[in-house]
Structures are given as structure tokens and as C-alpha cells.
Legacy VTK file of the C-alpha trace (Angstrom):
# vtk DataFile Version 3.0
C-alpha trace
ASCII
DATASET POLYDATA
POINTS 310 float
-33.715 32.431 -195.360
-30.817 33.652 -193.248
-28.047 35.799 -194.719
-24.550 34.519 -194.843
-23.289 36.453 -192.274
-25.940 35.565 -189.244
-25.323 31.764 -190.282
-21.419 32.687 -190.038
-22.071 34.090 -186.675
-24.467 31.395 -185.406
-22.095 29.096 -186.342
-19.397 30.384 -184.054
-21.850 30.892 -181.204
-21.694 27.479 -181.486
-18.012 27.163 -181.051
-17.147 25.511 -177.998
-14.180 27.216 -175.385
-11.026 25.401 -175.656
-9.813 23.410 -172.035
-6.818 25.062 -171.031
-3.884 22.744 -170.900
-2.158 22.264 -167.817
0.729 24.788 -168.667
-2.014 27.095 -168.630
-3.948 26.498 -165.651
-0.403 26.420 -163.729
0.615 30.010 -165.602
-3.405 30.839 -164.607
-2.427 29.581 -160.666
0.816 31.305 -160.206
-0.677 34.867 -161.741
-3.640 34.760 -158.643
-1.271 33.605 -156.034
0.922 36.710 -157.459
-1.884 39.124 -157.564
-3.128 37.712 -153.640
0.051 38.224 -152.648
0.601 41.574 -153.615
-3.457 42.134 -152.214
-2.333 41.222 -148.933
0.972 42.901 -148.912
-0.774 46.588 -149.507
-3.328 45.591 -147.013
-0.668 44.594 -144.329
1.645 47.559 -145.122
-1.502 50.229 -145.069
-2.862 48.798 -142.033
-0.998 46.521 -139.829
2.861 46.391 -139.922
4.865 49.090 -141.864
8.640 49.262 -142.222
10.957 52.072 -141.114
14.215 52.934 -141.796
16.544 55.004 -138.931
18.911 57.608 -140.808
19.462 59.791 -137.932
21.387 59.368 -134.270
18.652 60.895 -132.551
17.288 57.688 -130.468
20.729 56.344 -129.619
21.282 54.189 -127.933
18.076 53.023 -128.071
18.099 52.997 -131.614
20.969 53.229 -134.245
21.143 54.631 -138.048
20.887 51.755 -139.928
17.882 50.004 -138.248
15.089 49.163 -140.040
11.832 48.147 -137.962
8.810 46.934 -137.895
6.100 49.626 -137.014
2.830 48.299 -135.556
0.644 50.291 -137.367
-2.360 48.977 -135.576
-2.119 49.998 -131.906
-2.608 53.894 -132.176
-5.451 53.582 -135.411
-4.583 51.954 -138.493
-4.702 54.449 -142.218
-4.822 54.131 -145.410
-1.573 54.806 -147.496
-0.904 58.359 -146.881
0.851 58.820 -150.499
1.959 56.928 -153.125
5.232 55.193 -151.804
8.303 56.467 -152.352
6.978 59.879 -153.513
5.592 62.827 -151.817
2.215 62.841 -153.771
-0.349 62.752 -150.940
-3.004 60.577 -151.291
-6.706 61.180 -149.911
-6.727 58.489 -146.643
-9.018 57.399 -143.962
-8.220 55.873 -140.080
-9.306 52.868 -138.169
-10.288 53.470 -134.357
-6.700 52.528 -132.449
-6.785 50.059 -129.169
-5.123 52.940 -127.421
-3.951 56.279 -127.888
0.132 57.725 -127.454
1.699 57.475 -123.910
4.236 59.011 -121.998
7.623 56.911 -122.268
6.465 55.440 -125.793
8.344 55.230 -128.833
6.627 56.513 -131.814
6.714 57.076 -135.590
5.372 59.534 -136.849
4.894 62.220 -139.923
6.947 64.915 -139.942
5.029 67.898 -139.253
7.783 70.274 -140.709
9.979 72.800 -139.415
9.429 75.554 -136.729
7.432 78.089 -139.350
7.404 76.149 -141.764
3.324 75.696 -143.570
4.258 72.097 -144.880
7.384 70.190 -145.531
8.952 69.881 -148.824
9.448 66.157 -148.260
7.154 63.434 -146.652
9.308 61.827 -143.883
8.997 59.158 -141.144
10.624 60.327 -137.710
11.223 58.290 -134.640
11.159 59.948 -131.327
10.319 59.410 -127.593
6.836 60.655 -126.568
7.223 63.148 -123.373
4.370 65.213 -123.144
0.585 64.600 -123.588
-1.911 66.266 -124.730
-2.765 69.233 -121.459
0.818 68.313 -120.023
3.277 70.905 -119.101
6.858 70.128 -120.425
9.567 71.873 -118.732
13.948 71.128 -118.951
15.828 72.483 -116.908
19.676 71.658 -116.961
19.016 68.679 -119.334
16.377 67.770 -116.521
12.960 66.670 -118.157
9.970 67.414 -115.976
5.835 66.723 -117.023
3.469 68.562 -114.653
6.242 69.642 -112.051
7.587 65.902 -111.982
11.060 64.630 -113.302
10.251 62.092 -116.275
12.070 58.718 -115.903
15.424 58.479 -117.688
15.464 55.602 -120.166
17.460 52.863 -120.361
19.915 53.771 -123.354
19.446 57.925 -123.189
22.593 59.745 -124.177
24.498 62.887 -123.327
27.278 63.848 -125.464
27.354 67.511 -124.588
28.686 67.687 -120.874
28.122 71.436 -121.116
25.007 72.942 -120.152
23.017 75.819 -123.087
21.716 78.332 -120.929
18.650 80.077 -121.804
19.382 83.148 -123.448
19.000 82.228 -126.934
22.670 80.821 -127.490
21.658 77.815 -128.606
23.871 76.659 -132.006
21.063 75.560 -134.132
18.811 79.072 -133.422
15.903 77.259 -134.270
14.210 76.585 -131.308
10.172 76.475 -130.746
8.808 78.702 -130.130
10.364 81.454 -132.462
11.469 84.206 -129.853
11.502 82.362 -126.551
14.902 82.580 -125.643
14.962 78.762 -124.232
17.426 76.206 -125.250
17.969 72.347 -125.841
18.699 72.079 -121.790
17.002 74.936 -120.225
12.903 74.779 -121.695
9.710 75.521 -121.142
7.746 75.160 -119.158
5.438 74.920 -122.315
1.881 73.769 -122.216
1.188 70.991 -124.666
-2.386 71.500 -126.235
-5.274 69.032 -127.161
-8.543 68.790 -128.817
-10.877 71.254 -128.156
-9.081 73.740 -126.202
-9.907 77.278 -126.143
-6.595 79.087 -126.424
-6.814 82.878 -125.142
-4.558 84.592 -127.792
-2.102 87.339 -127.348
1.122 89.003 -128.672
3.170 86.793 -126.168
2.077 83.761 -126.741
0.648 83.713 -130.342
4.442 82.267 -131.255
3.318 78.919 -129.659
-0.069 78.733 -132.216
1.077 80.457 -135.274
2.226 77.471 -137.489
-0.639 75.521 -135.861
-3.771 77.787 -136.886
-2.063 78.390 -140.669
-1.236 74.482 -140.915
-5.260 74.073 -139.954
-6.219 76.555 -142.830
-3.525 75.126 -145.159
-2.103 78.826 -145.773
-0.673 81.895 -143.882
-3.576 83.377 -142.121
-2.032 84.849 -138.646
-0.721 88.299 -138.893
0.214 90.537 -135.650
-0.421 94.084 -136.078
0.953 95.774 -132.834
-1.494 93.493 -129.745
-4.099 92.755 -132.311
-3.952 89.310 -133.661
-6.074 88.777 -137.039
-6.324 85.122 -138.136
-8.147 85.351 -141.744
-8.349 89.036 -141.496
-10.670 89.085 -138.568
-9.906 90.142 -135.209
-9.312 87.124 -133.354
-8.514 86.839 -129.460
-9.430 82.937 -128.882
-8.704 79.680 -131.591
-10.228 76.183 -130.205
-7.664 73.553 -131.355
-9.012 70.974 -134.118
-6.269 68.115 -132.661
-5.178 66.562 -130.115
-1.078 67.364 -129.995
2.181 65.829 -128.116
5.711 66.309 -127.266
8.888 64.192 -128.940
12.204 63.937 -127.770
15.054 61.892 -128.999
17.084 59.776 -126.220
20.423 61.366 -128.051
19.343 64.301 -126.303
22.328 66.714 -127.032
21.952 65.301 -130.970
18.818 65.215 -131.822
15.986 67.524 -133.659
13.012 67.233 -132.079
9.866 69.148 -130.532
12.548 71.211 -128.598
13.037 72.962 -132.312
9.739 72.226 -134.617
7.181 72.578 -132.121
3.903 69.902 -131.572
3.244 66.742 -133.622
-0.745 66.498 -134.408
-2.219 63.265 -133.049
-3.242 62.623 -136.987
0.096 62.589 -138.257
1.190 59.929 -135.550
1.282 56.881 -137.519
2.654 53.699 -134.808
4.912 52.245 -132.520
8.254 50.615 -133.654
8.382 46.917 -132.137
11.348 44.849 -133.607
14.248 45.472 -135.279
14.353 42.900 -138.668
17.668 44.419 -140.145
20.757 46.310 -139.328
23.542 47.678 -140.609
25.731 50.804 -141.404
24.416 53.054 -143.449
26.889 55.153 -143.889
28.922 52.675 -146.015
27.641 53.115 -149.827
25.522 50.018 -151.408
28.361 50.431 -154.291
30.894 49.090 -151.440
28.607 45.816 -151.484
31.103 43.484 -149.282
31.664 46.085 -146.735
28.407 46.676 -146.336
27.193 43.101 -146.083
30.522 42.798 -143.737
29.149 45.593 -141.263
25.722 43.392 -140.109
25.126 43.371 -137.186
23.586 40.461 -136.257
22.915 40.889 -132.679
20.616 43.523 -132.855
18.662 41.171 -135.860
14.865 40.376 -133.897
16.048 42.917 -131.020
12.944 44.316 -128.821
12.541 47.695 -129.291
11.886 49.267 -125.819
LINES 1 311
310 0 1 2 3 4 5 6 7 8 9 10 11 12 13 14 15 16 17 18 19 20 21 22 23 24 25 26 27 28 29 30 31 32 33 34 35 36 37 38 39 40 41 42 43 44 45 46 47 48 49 50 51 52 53 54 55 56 57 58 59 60 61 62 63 64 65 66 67 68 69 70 71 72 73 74 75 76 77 78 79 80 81 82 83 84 85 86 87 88 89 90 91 92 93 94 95 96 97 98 99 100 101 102 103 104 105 106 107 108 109 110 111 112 113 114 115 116 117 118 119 120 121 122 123 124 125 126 127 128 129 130 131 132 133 134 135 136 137 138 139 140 141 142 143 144 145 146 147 148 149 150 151 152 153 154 155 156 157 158 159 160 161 162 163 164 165 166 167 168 169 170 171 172 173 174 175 176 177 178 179 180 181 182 183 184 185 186 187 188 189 190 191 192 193 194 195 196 197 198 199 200 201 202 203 204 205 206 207 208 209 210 211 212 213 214 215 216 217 218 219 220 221 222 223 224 225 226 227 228 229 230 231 232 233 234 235 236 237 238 239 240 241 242 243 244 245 246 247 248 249 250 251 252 253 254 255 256 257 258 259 260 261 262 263 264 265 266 267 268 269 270 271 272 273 274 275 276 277 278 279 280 281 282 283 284 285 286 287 288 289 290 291 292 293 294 295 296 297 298 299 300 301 302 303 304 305 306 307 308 309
């Protein structure tokens, strides 16, 4: 004898599913092409192509506020997303080998490191620059004059002066934020300044321990250099060497009398680098407010729509 209940429930074990109708196979459909979509989307934007926007002048001519590109993500080493978009939660990532690394004369974006003495920015941030120096390269300006290892650097194309008056180097320099802290150089008159790479064994002292400060605390994630009169203590120990853990480079903007750069926050790790700007898909003016919808749409500019970045 069976109980009610297990004939109840051997009964619906019997049940056969339903068929979905067709309404539901399409709704069925349209939900996986949605969820493929979005699949391929993350994996695209993570790894291949991400978008940029340009808010400041620093690259003009070259490139204008108001761009927005497409960054081949793929060329220097693909990542995973860095931090949940449009926040500044960092997110636990991992890289792809890259077909090449940074050279001189490229355009790159890349993470902000943060300012001149500054342990990590408040805000996660996407900057454009020109590469200049290399990892090993010495970077020296002199009268707005860019020079790598004793040799003038090729002007590009679109590079802009708006200052016709030359910042001598004696620490007049508007912004007094140049890098490093106490060197007395300006935006035209720099260096020369060594840039360092991967594995280098930096002999520290009082004179130059400037240049590594904000690189040895952003490796230990927390203030950890102190002077105390020639001795330099990193940790609390007695240090006179520190091996770099990166490989490090130089940015300039082409605005070079406008533009914030390496001049004034120092080195840009060769993890933070994140890939090369190719094409411009949209641009307008910024500065006009999205409220002001007409204008905006009104201020396109259509010529520089599929432009080359170079």
C-alpha cells in the first residue's frame, strides 16, 4: 500500500513539461542574444578596444577636449577591468602578454599615477599623453627643446606653444609643482633626469632620494621613506640602494606650455599603462552643457568623426 501523498507525488513525476509557445521561445531567443551581447561587450571593453574621453587641452592639436577614442587595448598587454566602471572601487585584475611594449613618439593612455607626493589618487582617471622617454633614457629640456640621450626628439606634427616666453630654471615656474620636489627646473628648462626601469639598482642619497620617494612608498602602499640628516631609512632600516619593481616612462602633452604631465607628477609605471588611442569615433564641445541639447548636437564636428589618431 502506498500512502496518499507518495501516489500524489508519483503522479506528478509523471507530469509531462509543457512546449513553450512560440512567444516564448522568441522572449527565450532575444534574452540569450541580450545576455551574449552584453558577454562580448565586457570581454571587448576589458581586453581589446576601450573608449576614452579627452577633457583636457593637453594633446592639442593633436587631440581636442571633446574627443572620444577608441583605445587599442591589445597592443601593449590586454587587463582585466581595473575597477568597477564608473567608480573608483579597484578591482583585483590580471594582464595578457602585449605584441610590443611603449615607444618613443607614441601616444598612450594610461592610469593616472597621481600627483608629485601624492601615495594614490583620490580619483581613478584615464590620461592621454605623448611617450618621450623610455625606460634607462635620459630626458633633458632646455628652452622648450626636448632632448633623449643628448639628442633633440622630433617635433610632432600638431605640437603647440602658446607661451612665447621662456621659464627659466630657478623655481619660478607658476604651477610650483614640478618633479622632482626641490629641483629648481621648470616646464622649459628640465632635467636632464634619468628615467628608471625594471630591476635597477638605484644608489640612494639625500640629493637624489626626491626622484624615488613617491616611487618606493607607492611600492609599499604607505609612507615608508624618511630622511634624517644623509641617512635615508625606507621601513625604518637604513637603506642606501632600492632595485626598482617596474619598468617606468616619460609623458608629455603636445600643448606643451598647457599641459600637466611628467614635467610635474613624475614617472608613469609600465603597469598602469593601459593602450594606444587609434581613431577618433565622436567629437564635440564639451564645454557646452548636455542641458543645452541643440547646441551641443550643433557643435559636431564631423570632420574629425573616423580621424587617425597619429
Amino acid at each position: 500500500m502506498f500512502s496518499k501523498k507518495s501516489e500524489q507525488d508519483k503522479q506528478k513525476g509523471k507530469t509531462k513539461k509543457r512546449p513553450k509557445t512560440r512567444k516564448e521561445k522568441i522572449i527565450t531567443f532575444i534574452k540569450d542574444i541580450i545576455f551574449a551581447v552584453i558577454v562580448v561587450f565586457v570581454i571587448i571593453k576589458a581586453f581589446i578596444v576601450e573608449t576614452s574621453r579627452v577633457p583636457t587641452p593637453s594633446m592639442e592639436n593633436t587631440i581636442l577636449v571633446g574627443d572620444f577614442l577608441f583605445v587599442n587595448k591589445f597592443i601593449y598587454g590586454a587587463s582585466s577591468l581595473r575597477n568597477i566602471p564608473f567608480t573608483n572601487v579597484r578591482l583585483p585584475y590580471f594582464s595578457l602578454p602585449g605584441f610590443r611594449d611603449p615607444e618613443r613618439g607614441d601616444i598612450i593612455v594610461f592610469e593616472y599615477p597621481g600627483d608629485r607626493d601624492q601615495l594614490e589618487p583620490t580619483e581613478i582617471l584615464s590620461y592621454v599623453k605623448r611617450c618621450i622617454g623610455l625606460p634607462g633614457d635620459t630626458v633633458q629640456i632646455v628652452d622648450k627643446l626636448v632632448f633623449v640621450n643628448g639628442k633633440r626628439v622630433p617635433v610632432p606634427n600638431k605640437i603647440q606653444y602658446r607661451d612665447p616666453n621662456i621659464v627659466e630654471p630657478i623655481g619660478h615656474d607658476p604651477w610650483k609643482r614640478i618633479f622632482p620636489k626641490g629641483s629648481n627646473w621648470s616646464r622649459d628648462n628640465y632635467g636632464p633626469l634619468v628615467v628608471p626601469y625594471f630591476g635597477e639598482v638605484i644608489n640612494l642619497n639625500k640629493d637624489n632620494i626626491e626622484i624615488f620617494r613617491t616611487i618606493i612608498n607607492r611600492d609599499y602602499e604607505r609612507e615608508v621613506v624618511k630622511v634624517v640628516d644623509t641617512l635615508i631609512y625606507i621601513d625604518g632600516k637604513i637603506e642606501n640602494t632600492y632595485t626598482m619593481k617596474d619598468d617606468y616612462y616619460f609623458m608629455m602633452g603636445d600643448n606643451r606650455d598647457n599641459s600637466l604631465d611628467s614635467r610635474y607628477w613624475g614617472f608613469v609605471p609600465r603597469e598602469k599603462i593601459l593602450g594606444q588611442p587609434f581613431m577618433i569615433f565622436w567629437s564635440w564641445n564639451s564645454d557646452i552643457p548636455f542641458s543645452d541639447i541643440f547646441r551641443l548636437l550643433g557643435s559636431i564636428r564631423l570632420s574629425r568623426i573616423a580621424k587617425v589618431v597619429d
